[in-house]
C-alpha positions in Angstrom: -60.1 -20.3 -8.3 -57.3 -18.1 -10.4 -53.9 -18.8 -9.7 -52.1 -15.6 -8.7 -48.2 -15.2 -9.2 -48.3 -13.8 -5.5 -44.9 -13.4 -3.6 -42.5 -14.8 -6.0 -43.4 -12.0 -8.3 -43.5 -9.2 -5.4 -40.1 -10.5 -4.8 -38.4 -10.0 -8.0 -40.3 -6.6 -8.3 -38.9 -5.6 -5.3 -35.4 -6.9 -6.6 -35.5 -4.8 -9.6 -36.8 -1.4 -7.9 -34.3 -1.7 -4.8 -31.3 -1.8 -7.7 -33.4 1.3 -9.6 -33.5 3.0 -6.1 -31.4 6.5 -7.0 -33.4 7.4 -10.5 -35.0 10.3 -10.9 -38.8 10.2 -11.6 -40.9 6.9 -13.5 -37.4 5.1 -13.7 -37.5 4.3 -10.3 -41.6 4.3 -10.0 -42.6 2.2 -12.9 -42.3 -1.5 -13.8 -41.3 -1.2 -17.5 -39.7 1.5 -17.1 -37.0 0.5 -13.9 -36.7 -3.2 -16.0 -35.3 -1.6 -18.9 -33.2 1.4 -16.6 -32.0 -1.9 -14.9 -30.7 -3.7 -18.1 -29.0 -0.3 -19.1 -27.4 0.2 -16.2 -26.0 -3.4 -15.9 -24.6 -2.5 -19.7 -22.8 0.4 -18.4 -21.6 -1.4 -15.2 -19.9 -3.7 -17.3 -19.0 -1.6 -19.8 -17.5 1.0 -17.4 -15.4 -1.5 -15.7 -13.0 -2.3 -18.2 -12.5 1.3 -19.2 -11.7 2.6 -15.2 -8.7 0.2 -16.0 -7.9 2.1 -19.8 -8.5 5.2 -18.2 -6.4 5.1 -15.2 -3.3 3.6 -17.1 -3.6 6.9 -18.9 -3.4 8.7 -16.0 -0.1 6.8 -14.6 1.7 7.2 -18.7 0.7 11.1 -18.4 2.2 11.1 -14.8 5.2 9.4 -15.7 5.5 11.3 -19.1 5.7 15.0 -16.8 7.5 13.4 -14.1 10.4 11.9 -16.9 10.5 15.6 -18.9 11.4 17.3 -15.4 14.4 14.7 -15.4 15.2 15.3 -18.8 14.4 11.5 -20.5 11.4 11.2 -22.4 8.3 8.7 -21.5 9.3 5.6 -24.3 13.2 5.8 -23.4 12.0 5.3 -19.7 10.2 2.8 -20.0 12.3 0.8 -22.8 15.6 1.7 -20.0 13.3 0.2 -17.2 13.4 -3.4 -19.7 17.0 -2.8 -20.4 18.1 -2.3 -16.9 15.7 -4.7 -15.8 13.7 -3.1 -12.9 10.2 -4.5 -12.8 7.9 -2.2 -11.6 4.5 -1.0 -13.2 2.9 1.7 -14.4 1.2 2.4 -11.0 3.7 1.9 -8.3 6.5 4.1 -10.5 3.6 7.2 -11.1 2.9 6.7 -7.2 6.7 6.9 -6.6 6.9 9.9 -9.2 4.0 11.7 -6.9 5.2 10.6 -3.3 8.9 9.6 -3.4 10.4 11.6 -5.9 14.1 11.4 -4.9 13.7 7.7 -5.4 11.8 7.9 -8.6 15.3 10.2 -9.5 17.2 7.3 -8.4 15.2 5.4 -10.9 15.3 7.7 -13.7 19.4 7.8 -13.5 19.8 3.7 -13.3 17.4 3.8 -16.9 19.8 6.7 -18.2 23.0 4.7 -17.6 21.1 1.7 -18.8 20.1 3.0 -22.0 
């Protein structure tokens, strides 16, 4: 009597095509073909994670670059006045505050003027 790999094997088959589920055609269909999509994918997953974090801190400097012209101080004398007057807040919370709050984001700006 062969030995067959039996459920073990149907269960990490199953593994791999329920994380291929979404791919068009044999990448989703066939063996070989979803193990390798599989691996690719978990490149780009990880790959992709650390860039979301490059690529939004772009987004808050251009933010904060507009939102510092309209107040007449360009982006590097903000932020070196934010160090000088020592107000501690982040990329993030000051572009949300730029979007959202903007009379205190002018507050802000004028503190870092008379600051710097």
């Amino acid at each position: 009597m062969r030995v067959r790999t039996g459920k073990a094997r149907h269960r990490a088959k199953k593994r791999l095509f329920k994380e291929a589920r979404g791919n068009v055609g044999g990448r989703s269909k066939l063996l070989r073909t979803v193990k390798e999509t599989v691996v690719r994918s978990r490149a780009y997953a990880y790959r992709d994670r650390k860039n979301r974090k490059r690529t939004f801190r772009a987004l808050w400097i251009t933010r904060l670059s507009a939102a510092c012209r309209l107040h007449g101080i360009r982006y590097s004398e903000f932020i070196h006045g934010l160090g000088v007057a020592n107000i501690k807040l982040n990329r993030k919370s000051l572009s949300e505050l730029a979007i959202h709050n903007p009379e205190i984001f002018e507050e802000i700006v004028e503190k870092v003027k008379t600051a710097g």
